[in-house]
N, C-alpha and C positions, 0 to 999 in steps of 0.2 A: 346507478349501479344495481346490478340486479342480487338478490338475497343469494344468490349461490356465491358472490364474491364477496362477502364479509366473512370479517373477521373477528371473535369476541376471545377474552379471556376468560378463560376457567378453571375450574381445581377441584383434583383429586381430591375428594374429603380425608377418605380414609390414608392416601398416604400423608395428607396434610397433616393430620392428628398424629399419627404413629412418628413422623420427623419434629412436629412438636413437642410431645412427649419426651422425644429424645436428650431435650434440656435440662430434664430433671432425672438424673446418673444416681443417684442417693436418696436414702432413706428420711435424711434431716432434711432435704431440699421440696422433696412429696408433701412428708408432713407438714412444714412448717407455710406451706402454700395453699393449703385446707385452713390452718392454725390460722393464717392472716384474714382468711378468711371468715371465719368466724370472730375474729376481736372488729373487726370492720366495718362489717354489715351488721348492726345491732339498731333496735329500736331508738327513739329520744328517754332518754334517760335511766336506760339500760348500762349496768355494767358487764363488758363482758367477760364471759366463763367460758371457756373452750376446756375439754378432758378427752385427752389423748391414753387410746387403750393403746399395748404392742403384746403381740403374742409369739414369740419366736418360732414356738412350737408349731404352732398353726400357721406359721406365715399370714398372718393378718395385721390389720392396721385399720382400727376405728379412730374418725373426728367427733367428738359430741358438739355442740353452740348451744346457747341462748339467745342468738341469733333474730334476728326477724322472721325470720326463712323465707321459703318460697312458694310462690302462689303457680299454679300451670302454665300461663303466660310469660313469668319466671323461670319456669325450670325451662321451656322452650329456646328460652335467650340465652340460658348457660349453656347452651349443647348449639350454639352459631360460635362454629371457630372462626376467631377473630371480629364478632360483631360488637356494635357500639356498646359500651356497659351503660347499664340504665342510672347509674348511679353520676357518671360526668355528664351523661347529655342532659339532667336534671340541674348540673349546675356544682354538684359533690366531689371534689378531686377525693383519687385515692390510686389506689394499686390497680386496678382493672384497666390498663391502658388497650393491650393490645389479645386479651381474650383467649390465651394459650392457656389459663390455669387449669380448665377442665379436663386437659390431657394428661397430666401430671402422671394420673395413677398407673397407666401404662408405661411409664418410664420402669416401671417395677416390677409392675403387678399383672393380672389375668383379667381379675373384678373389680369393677367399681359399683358401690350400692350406693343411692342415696333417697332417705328420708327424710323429707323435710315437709314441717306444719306452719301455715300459715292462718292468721285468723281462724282457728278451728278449725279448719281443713288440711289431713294428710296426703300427702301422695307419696308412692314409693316408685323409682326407676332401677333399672340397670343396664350397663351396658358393657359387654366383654370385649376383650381385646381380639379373642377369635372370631367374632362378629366382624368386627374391624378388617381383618387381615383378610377374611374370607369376601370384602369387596372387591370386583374387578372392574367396575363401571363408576362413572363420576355421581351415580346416585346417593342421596344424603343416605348416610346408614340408621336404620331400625335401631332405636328402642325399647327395650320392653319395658311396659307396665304393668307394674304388680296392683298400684291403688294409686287412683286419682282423685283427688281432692275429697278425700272422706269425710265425715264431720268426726271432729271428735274433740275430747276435750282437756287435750293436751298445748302446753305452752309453745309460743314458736321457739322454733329453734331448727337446725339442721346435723344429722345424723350422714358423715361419711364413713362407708366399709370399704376399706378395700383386701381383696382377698388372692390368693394366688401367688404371694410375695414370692420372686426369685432368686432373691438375695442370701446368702448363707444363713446369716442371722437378721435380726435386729438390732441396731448399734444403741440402746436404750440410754447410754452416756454421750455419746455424741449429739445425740438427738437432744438433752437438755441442755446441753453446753451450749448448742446452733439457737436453741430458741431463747435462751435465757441472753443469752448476746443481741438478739433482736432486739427482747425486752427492754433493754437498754433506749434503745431507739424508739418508744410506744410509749402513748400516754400512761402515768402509771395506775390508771383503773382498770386494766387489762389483767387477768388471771388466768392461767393455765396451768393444768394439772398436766403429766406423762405420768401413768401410771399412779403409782402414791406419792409420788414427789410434787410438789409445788413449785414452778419456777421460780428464781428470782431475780433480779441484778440488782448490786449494790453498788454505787458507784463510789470509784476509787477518792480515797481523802483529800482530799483536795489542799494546796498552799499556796496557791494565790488564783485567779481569774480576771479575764482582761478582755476589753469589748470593744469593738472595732467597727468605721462603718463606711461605707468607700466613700469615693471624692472622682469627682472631674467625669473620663471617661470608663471607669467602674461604674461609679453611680448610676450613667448612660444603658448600660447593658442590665447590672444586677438588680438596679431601684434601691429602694427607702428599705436596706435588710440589715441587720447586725451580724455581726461574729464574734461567737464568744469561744476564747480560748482559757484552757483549763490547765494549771500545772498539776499532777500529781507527784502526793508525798513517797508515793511507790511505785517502783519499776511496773510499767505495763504490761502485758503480751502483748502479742503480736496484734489481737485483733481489735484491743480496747483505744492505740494508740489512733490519733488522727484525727480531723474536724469530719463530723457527720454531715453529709450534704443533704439535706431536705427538700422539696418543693410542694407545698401546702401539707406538710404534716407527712410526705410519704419518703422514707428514706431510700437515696438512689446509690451513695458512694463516701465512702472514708479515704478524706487521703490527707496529708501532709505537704503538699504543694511542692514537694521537692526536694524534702530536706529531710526524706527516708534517710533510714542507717544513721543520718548522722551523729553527732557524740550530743545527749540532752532529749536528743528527740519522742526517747524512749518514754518519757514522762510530758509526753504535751497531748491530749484532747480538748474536743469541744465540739462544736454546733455551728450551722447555720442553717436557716431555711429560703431558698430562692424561688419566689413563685411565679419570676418569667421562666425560669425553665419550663413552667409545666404548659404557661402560656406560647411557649416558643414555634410557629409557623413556619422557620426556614426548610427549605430543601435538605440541609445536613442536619437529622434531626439531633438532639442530646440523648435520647435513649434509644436503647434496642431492644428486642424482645429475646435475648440470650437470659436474661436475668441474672446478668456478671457483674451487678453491682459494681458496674464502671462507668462513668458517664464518655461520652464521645469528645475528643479533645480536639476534635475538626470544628463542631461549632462553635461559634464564637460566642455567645454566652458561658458557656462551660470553660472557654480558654480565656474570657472576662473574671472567671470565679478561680480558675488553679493561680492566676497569676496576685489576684488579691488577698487569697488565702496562703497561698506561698511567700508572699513577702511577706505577712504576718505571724507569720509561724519560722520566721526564719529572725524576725526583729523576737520575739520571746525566747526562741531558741540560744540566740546570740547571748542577751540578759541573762539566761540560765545558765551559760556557758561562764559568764564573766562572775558573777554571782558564787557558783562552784569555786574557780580558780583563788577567789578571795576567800571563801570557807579553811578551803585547803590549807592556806596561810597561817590560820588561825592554831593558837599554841594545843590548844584542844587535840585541833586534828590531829597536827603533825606528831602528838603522844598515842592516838589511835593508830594511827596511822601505822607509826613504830611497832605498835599490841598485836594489828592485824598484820606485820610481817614477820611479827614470830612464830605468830600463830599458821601461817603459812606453811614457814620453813617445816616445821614439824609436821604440818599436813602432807604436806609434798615429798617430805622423806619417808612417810611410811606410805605412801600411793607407791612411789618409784618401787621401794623393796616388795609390793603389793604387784605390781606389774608384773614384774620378774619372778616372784612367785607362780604367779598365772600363766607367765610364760613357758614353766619349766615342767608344769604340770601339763600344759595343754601339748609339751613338746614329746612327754615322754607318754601320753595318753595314744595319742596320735602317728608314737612312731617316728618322728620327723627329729630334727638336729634341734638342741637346746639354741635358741637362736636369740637369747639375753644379750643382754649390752656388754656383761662384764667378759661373757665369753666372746664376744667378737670384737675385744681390745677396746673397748671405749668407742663413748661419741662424741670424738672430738672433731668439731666441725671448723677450725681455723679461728678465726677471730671475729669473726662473726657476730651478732647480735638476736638473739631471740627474747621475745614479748617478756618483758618482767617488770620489777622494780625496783632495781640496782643503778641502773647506769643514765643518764639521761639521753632521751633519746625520743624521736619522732616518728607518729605512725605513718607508712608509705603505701599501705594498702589493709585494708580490712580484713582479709583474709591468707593467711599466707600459704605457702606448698609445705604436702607432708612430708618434707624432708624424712631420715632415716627408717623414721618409722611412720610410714606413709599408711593408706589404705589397702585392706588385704588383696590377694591377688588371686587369679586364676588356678596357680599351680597347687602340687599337691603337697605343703609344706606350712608349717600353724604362719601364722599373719603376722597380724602385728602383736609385740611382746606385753601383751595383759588386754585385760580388757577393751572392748569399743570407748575408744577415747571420745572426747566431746569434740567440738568442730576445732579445725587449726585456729593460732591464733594468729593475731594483725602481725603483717611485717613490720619490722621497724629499721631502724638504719642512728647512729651516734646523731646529735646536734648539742651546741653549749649553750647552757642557761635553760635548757628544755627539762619537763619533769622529768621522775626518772621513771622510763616506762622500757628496759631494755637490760637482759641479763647475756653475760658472755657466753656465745653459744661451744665456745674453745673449754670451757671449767675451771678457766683461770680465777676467778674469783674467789676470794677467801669465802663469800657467802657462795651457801649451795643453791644451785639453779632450779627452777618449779618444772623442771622434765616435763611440759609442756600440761603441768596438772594447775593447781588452783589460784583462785586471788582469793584475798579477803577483804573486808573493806566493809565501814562503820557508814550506817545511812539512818537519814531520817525517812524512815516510811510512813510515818502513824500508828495512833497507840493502835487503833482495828489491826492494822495488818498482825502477819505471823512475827516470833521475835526475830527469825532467822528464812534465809530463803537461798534454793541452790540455783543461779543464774545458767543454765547449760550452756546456752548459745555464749556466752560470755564467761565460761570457767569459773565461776564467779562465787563466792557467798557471800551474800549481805548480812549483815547483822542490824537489827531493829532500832534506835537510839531510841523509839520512842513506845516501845512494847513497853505496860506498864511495868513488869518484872525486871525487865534491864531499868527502864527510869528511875524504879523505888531505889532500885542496888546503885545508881551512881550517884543520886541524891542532889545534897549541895557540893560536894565534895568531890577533889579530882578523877578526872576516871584513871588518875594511877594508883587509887584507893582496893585498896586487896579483894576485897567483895564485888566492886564489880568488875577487875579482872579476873576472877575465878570464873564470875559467870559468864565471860562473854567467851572465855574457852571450852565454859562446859557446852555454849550455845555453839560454838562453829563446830566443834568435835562432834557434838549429836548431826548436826545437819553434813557433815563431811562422810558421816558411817552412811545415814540413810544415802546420800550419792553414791557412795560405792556400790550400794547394793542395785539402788538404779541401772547404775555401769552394768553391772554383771549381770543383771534380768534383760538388758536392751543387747549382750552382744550374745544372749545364749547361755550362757553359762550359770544359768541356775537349773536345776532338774527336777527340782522338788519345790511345794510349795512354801515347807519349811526354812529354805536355802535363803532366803533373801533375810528374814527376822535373826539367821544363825551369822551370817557377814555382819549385819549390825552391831549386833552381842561380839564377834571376834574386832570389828574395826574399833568400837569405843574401848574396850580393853586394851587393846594396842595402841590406841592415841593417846590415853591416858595414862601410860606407862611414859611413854616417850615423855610426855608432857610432866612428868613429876617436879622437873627441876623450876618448870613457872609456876608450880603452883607453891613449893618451897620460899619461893623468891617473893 
């Protein structure tokens, strides 16, 4: 064949970078891709120290390391998109798989600088994004050098700037939130500053932990690995919940095996680390270079690991589920239980007449029709059943429709009557012998109904956690059982003992004012900065009022 009839493949550098870059949309994503980098690559017996500067002002964004750093030969191999990282062809797993990270800063930014000293020798680069753009040919793009391996005698480490940031601001709380969640997942000799803050993570209290290790053809795919599953004593967020999947030390994906949402789930992490993954040769590989922290559920290792981690997260699940149900039982509870549906009731009647207040205001500010409940004859919805804890009854969906007072709309008339409610609550539907998780949505009830506003409900979180906590996603306050201040006040003695129900309503009422004020800063309706500290001071007054006759009693 003659050389005019071949055919090779090749690639735009520059637009190869600038579509790389395009993975990293965020400020916490940039940074914490330098961050990783610096806790990573460090000497033997180095801890490391990464300090992250943010300047809003300036639209800038410094990495510092104590690092190893880099040598010429070094900094050469960081600027080959997608070449072999020196660190696995040596034998070192870690993060460096597929060589995208040096793009990062243009997802952002204009400039990237970097300084980095190795063995006594500095060198400085930089390279712009309008460098970049201004290529037309597949030629690698220019560099500039400011200093090449200078001697000096300064510590290794590496120094990144990046400057030109396009972003509004700096999200300097997000940024700690993202990394400090990392940390979680990082040996804990790892340090990093943002700004004057110290990261940290503290992992949640823990009440029981449980180790697991496959069999048959698990075994086959995953090898000789454990799983360790964690209950915690407190409700998780979103992003602490789930088994962390590892392969040799590098974290790729958190998941729950299936058994998202469910009722328990809320309180299960853990671990595991699988290092055929990182060994894995098939054609459908487990990772991608998105950096979506999801692994690929076409390969079969990966669909070896959801199906063993999901059956075992669903057997602790179960356990916690039946565990609960038997709590419940317990004469204790079922006197909480009682506490927190008074404490309810009264929460919930002065939200309702709180709505309506809001709504009459927002009706007559705005011009539009008083469009309150009492003025448009009631919401009587037939016989019905809406989410409570009156009637027994089963959940039939997790989320249900805004019924009357749905989400705001288009037209030019106020929304919905009071504040940005929380999310709908679960459908439910009558069954017999079921808890009671279901109030008349008709108002036939002798008890009044929670106008689609709070629960309350007595938990053991751990004495760390807060005493109290407002569930949004779940309408929810918790109360602490095991906050030392509620444990001193219930003592040995019943919790229908006067002291510690005095405080367990001083505790939901405090935590019911700060939500309202939440409500009313998320749907707009604060204007001032004072506005939100001025609803807390008017909501405790007012629940406290109401509430006179439980604390008489």
């Amino acid at each position: 064949m003659s050389a005019t009839m071949k055919l090779v493949v090749k690639s735009h550098v520059a637009r190869d970078l600038i579509q790389s870059a395009g993975l990293f949309k965020s400020d916490k994503l940039v940074v914490w891709e330098y961050v990783s980098n610096g806790l990573q690559y460090v000497g033997a017996g180095t801890n490391p120290v990464v300090k992250v500067s943010l300047d809003s002002r300036k639209k800038r964004i410094s990495i510092q390391d104590n690092g190893r750093g880099m040598d010429w030969n070094g900094l050469q191999n960081f600027f080959v998109m997608h070449g072999e990282n020196i660190d696995r062809k040596e034998g070192r797993p870690g993060r460096g798989r597929f060589g995208t990270g040096k793009s990062a800063a243009f997802g952002i930014a204009e400039v990237m600088r970097i300084t980095t000293v190795r063995n006594g020798k500095r060198s400085q680069v930089e390279l712009k994004r309008s460098s970049i753009e201004s290529m037309s040919s597949e030629e690698p793009i220019p560099v500039e050098v400011h200093e090449s391996e200078k001697a000096v005698s300064a510590t290794s480490g590496t120094l990144i700037e990046i400057e030109g940031v396009h972003l509004r601001s700096l999200d300097q709380a997000g940024i700690i939130h993202y990394i400090e969640r990392h940390l979680a997942r990082w040996p804990k000799n790892a340090t990093v500053f943002v700004n004057n803050h110290e990261c940290e993570f503290n992992e949640p209290p823990v009440a029981s932990e449980h180790r697991f290790t496959p069999e048959g053809e698990a075994f086959e795919k995953l090898g000789d690995v454990e799983l360790v599953i964690k209950v915690s004593k407190s409700f998780l967020e979103d992003d602490l919940r789930g088994v962390s999947v590892f392969s040799n030390g590098v974290w790729h994906e958190t998941t729950l095996g299936g058994s998202e949402g469910r009722e328990m789930s809320q309180y299960i992490f853990g671990e595991i680390d699988v290092p055929a993954l990182d060994d894995d040769k098939s054609p459908v590989a487990p990772f991608d270079v998105s950096r979506s922290m999801q692994l690929n559920p076409e390969n079969e290792i990966v669909r070896a690991l959801h199906a063993f981690v999901g059956n075992r997260v669903e057997e602790v699940r179960r356990a916690l589920l039946d565990a609960d149900k038997k709590r419940k039982t317990e004469e204790d509870t079922k006197k909480l239980a009682e506490q927190a549906s008074e404490i309810a009731r009264i929460i919930n009647e002065d939200f309702e007449a709180f709505r309506q207040r809001v709504a009459k205001i927002r009706a007559k500010t705005r011009g539009g029709p008083n469009l309150s409940q009492d003025e448009q004859g009631g919401d009587d919805l037939g016989d019905d059943l809406i989410f409570g804890s009156d009637i027994p009854a089963i959940i039939t969906a997790p989320r249900g429709s805004p019924g009357i007072n749905g989400p705001p709309n288009d037209i030019d008339v106020p929304p919905t009557p009071g504040p940005e409610m929380p999310p709908f609550n679960p459908s439910v539907e009558p069954a017999e012998n079921a808890e009671p998780k279901g109030w008349p949505a008709s108002g036939t009830s002798t008890r009044r109904r929670p106008s689609g506003g709070f629960r309350v409900e007595f938990k053991d979180m751990g004495e760390v956690s807060e005493r109290a906590r407002y569930i949004e996603t779940e309408q929810a306050i918790h109360i602490n059982l095991e906050h030392p201040q509620i444990a001193a006040a219930k003592g040995n003695f019943s919790v229908e003992d006067p002291s510690f129900k005095r405080l367990a309503y001083e505790v939901a009422f405090s935590e019911y004012s700060i939500a309202i004020a939440q409500l009313k800063i998320k749907s707009g309706d604060c204007f001032d900065l004072t506005d939100p500290i001025v609803e807390i001071r008017e909501a405790l007054n007012r629940i406290t009022r109401k509430a006179a006759s439980l604390y008489a009693q």
